[in-house]
VEXMIPA-970777 format. One record per atom (N, C-alpha, C): residue in one letter; x, y, z. Coordinates in steps of 0.05 Angstrom, whole numbers, plus 5000, padded with zeros to 4 digits. Example, Ala and Ser with C-alpha at 12.3 -4.5 7.8 and 13.67 -1.06 7.14 Angstrom:
REM residues 2
A526448865156;A524649105156;A526449345156;S525749555142;S527349795143;S525850015157;
END
This chain:
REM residues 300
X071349623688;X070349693714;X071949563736;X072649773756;X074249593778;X073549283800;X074549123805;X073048863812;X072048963840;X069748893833;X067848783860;X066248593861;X064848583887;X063848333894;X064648173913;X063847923924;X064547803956;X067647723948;X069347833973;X071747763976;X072147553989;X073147263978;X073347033994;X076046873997;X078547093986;X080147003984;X081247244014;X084247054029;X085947334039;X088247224041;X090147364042;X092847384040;X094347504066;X096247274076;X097047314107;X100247304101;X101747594097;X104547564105;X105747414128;X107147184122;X108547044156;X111647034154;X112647194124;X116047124123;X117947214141;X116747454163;X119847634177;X120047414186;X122947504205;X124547374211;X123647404252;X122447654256;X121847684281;X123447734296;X125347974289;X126747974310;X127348124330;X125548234329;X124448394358;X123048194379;X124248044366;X123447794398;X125047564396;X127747614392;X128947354394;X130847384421;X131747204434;X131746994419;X129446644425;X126446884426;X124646684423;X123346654405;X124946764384;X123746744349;X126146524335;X128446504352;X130546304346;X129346074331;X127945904339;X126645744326;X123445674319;X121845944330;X118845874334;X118746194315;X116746134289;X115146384282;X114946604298;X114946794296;X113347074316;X111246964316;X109046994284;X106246914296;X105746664302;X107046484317;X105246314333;X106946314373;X108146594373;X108646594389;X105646644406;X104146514432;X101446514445;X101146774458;X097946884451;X096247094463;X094446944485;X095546914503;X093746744524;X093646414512;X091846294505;X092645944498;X090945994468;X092246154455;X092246134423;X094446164403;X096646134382;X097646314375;X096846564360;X098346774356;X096747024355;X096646994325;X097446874302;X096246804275;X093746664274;X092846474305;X089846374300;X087546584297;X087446804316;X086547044313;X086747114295;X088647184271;X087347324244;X086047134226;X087346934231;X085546654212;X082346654214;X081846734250;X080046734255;X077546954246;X079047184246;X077547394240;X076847394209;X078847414197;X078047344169;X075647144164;X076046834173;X073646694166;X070846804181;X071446924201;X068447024214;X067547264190;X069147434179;X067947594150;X067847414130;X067447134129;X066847084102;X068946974081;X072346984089;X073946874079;X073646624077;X074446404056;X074446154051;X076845974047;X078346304031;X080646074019;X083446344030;X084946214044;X088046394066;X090446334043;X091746384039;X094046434029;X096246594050;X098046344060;X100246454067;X103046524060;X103846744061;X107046774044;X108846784069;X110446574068;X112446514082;X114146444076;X116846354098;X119846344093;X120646154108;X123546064106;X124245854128;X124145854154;X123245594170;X123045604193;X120145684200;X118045614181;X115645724194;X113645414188;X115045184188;X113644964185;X111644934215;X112645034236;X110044994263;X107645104255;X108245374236;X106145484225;X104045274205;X105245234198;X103144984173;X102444764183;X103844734204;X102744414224;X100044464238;X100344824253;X098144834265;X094944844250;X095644894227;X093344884214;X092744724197;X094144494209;X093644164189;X092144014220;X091543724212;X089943554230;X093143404235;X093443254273;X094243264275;X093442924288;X093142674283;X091142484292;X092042344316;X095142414318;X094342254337;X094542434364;X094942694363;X093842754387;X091142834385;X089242814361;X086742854372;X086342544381;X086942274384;X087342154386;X087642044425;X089842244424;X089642134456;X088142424476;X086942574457;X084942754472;X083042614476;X081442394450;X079342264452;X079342084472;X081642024478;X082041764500;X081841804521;X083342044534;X082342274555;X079142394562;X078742294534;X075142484541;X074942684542;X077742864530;X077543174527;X076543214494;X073243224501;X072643174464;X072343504464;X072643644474;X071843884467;X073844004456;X076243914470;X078344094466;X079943894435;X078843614432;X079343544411;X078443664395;X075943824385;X074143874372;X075344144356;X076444244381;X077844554369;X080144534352;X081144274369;X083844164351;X083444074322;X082043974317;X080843834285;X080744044279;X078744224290;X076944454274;X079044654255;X081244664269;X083444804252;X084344724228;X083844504215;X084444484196;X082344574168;X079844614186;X077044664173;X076744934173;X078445034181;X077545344185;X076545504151;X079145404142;X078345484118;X080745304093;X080245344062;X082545244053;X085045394056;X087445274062;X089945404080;X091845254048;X094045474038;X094845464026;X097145684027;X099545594015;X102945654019;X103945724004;X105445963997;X108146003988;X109346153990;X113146033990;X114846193999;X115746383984;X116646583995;X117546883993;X119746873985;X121146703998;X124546683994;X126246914000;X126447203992;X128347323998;X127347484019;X126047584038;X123947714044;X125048114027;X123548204017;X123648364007;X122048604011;X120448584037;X118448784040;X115448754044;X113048864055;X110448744042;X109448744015;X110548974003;X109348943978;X110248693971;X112548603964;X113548403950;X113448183968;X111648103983;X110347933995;X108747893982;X106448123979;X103748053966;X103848033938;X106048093929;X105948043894;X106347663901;X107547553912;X107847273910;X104847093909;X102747363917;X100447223919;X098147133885;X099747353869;X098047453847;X097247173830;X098746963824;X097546683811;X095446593830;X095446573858;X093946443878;X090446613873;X091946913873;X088847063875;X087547183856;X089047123830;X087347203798;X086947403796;X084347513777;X082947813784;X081447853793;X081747753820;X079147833835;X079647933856;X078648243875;X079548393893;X080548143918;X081948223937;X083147973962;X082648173982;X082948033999;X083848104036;X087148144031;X087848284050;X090848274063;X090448424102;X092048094108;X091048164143;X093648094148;X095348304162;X097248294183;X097448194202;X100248064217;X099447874241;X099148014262;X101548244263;X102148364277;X099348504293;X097248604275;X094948704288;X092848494289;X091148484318;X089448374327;X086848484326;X084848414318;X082548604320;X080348464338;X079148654347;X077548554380;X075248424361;X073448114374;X071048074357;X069448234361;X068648434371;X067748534388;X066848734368;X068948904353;X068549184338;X069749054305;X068548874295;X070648704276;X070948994250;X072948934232;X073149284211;X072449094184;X073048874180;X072748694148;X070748714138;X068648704155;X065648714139;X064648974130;X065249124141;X065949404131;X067249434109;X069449344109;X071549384089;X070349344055;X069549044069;X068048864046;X066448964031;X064449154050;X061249324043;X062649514023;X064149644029;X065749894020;X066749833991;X068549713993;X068749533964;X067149453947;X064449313952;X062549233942;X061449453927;X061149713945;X059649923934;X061050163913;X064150183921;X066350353922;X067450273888;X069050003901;X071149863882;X072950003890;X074949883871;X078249953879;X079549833900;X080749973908;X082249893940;X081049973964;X080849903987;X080149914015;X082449834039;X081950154052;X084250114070;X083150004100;X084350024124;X083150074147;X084750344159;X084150524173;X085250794178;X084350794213;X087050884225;X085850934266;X086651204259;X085251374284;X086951614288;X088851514316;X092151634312;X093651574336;X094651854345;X095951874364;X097152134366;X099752164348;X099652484354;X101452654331;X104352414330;X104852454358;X107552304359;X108552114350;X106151904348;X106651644345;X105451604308;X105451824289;X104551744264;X106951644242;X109651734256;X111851794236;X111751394236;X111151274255;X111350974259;X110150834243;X107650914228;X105850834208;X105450894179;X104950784163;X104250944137;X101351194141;X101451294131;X100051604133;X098251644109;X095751694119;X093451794091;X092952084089;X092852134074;X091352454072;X088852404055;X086552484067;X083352414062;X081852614056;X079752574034;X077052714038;X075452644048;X072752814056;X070852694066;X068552554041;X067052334053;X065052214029;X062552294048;X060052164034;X057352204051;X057652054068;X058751864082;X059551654099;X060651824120;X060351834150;X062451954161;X065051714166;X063951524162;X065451284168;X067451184147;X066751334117;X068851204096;X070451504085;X072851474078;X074051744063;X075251644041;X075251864022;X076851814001;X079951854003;X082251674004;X084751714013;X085751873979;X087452103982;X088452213966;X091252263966;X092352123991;X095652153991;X097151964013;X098251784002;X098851534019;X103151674029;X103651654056;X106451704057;X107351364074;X109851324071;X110251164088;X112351164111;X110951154139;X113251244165;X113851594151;X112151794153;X113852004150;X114952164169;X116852354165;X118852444180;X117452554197;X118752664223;X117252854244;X115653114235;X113453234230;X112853444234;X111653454196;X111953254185;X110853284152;X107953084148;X106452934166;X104952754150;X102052994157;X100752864130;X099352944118;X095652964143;X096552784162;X093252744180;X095352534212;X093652534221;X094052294243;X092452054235;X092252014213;X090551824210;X093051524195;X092851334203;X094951074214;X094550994192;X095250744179;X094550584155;X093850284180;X092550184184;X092849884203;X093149604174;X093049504192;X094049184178;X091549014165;X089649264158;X087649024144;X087649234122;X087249004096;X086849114063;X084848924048;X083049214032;X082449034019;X083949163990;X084749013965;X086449023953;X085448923923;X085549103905;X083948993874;X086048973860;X086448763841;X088748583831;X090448803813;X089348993811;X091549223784;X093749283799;X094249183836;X096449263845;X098249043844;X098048883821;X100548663823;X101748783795;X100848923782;X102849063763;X104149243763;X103749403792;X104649623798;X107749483820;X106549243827;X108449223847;X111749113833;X109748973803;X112248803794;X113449083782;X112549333779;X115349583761;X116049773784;X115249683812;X116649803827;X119449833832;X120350053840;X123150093855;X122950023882;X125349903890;X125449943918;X123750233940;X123450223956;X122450433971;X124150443993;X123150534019;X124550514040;X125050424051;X127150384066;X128950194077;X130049964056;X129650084029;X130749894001;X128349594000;X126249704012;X124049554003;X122049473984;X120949363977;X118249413955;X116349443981;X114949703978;X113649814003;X109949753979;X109449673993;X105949663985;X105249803994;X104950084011;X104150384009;X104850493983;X106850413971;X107550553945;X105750463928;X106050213929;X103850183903;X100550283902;X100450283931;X097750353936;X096850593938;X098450763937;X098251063928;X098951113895;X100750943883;X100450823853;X096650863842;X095850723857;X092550603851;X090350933854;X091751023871;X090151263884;X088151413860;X090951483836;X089951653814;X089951503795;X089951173790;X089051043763;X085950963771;X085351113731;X081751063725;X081250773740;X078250873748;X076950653760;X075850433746;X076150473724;X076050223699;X077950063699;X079950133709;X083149953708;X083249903732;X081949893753;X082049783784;X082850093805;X082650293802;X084250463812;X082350623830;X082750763855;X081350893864;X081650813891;X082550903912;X082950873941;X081250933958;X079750813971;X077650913997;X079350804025;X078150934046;X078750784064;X076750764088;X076750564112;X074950604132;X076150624151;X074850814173;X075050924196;X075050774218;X077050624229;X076950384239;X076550534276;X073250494289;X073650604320;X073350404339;X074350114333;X074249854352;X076649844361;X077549694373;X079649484394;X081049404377;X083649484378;X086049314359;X087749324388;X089149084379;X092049064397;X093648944379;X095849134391;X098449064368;X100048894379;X101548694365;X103348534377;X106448564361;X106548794353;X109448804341;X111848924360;X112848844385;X114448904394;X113748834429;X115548784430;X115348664455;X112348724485;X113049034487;X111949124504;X108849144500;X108349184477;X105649184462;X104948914461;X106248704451;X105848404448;X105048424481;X105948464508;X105348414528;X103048514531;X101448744527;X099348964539;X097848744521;X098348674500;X095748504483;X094748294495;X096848084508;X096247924520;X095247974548;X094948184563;X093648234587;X091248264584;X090948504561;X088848614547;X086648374547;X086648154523;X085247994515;X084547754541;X087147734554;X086347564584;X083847654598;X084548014604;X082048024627;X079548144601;X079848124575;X076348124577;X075947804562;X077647584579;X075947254578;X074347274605;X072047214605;X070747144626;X071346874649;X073346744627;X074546484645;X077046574657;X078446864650;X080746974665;X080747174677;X078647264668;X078847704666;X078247694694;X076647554710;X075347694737;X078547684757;X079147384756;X081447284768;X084347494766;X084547504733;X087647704738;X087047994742;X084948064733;X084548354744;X084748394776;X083948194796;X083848224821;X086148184834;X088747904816;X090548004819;X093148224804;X091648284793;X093948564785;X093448814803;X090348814808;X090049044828;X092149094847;X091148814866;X093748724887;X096248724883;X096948594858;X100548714852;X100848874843;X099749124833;X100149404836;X099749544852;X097849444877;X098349624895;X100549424911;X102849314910;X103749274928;X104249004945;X101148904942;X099948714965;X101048504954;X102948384943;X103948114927;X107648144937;
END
């Protein structure tokens, strides 16, 4: 029978190289490049433990040690926060290392996502995982994991997250082709493409950056071929899973993801995210909205 049950493990790709933002990826991670005064990897750390994650697994590469510092204790600047009397903001600082158990390893060649997440398979056994992308942000607001989770629980197999985007913009994403279930909210995925060409994918329906993932895809990943762009593409394997018996882990659902994501994979988007999440803080949003009004119309 395929694994289910509470998912408490997840798995966070951090190996690119980022370079659609250098040269301020020269020496600093992409993801801890800041979304307003967070880096944008605290956000998925975050969302994950608000569903219930316990134990993170990160796969990374050289040059991402800021990354592992931030989520270690750091004493002596909680240290001279305490001395300051900024206990609050000490508090947040500790708290990161408690978020959850935070655990490492490197990728070494980077080879793709799939062959990211195969590096995970000793760490996550046989038991279904998380896989959360940095690149996508999800609003707390409309969270998709607990969903995901439910789905799995009930489903088994694999669990995707699915947006609808426009026609234009699908060739940019991996691509599902779906049935409908009694859920309007869950489908059965029956054909996974990845980035396909202009005018061939199967729906407008996106693949996003959250997975939930049942362990029969680390055997698929280790007899993979390269895929596109000479990758080990984890769309492949996960359309692999689509048509193996549900006794052997196999069977693809996905959910209908209709909340708040902001993407941070490329510059211009990395910017709209960070405006985005500024004006709905209540300690910024009133302030920059009143001035962007003004410097869009002009008045600045």
């Amino acid at each position: 029978m395929s694994n289910r049950g509470k998912i408490h493990k997840a798995v966070i790709p951090v190996a690119g190289l980022g370079t659609r933002f250098l040269p301020a990826t020269k020496a600093t991670p992409k993801e801890m490049l800041p979304v307003v005064d967070k880096p944008a990897i605290q956000y998925v750390v975050e969302e994950a433990v608000a569903a219930g994650i316990n134990d993170v697994l990160f796969v990374t590469g050289r040059n991402k040690e800021s990354l592992e510092n931030h989520f270690d204790r750091s004493p002596s600047l909680e240290q001279t926060l305490a001395e300051r009397g900024a206990s609050d903001m000490q508090a947040k600082i500790s708290g990161l290392a408690n978020l959850a158990a935070m655990h490492y390893v490197r990728q070494g060649v980077p080879m793709g996502l799939g062959h990211a997440v195969s590096m995970a398979k000793a760490h996550v056994g046989n038991q279904a995982f998380a896989v959360l992308l940095g690149d996508d942000l999800v609003d707390v607001k409309t969270p998709i994991l607990p969903e995901m989770f439910a789905a799995q629980a009930k489903l088994g197999g694999s669990i995707l997250a699915l947006m609808e985007v426009p026609d234009d913009q699908i060739h940019l994403y991996g691509c599902a082709a779906v049935e409908p279930t009694d859920n309007p909210d869950i489908v059965r995925v029956t054909e996974l493409v990845e980035k396909p060409a202009a005018g061939t994918a199967p729906s407008n329906l996106a693949v996003i950056g959250r997975y939930v993932i049942d362990p029969a895809v680390f055997e698929l990943l280790e007899n993979l071929a390269p895929g596109r762009g000479g990758e080990i593409q984890l769309t492949d394997a996960l359309a692999s899973l689509i048509n193996l018996p549900a006794e052997s882990g196999g069977g693809v659902h996905a959910v209908i993801f209709r909340g708040k994501r902001y993407d941070t994979g490329d510059k211009l988007s990395y910017l709209k995210s960070v405006v985005s999440i500024a004006l709905d803080r209540e300690d910024l949003g009133p302030d920059l909205r009143a001035w962007l009004t003004s410097y869009l119309a002009g008045q600045i």
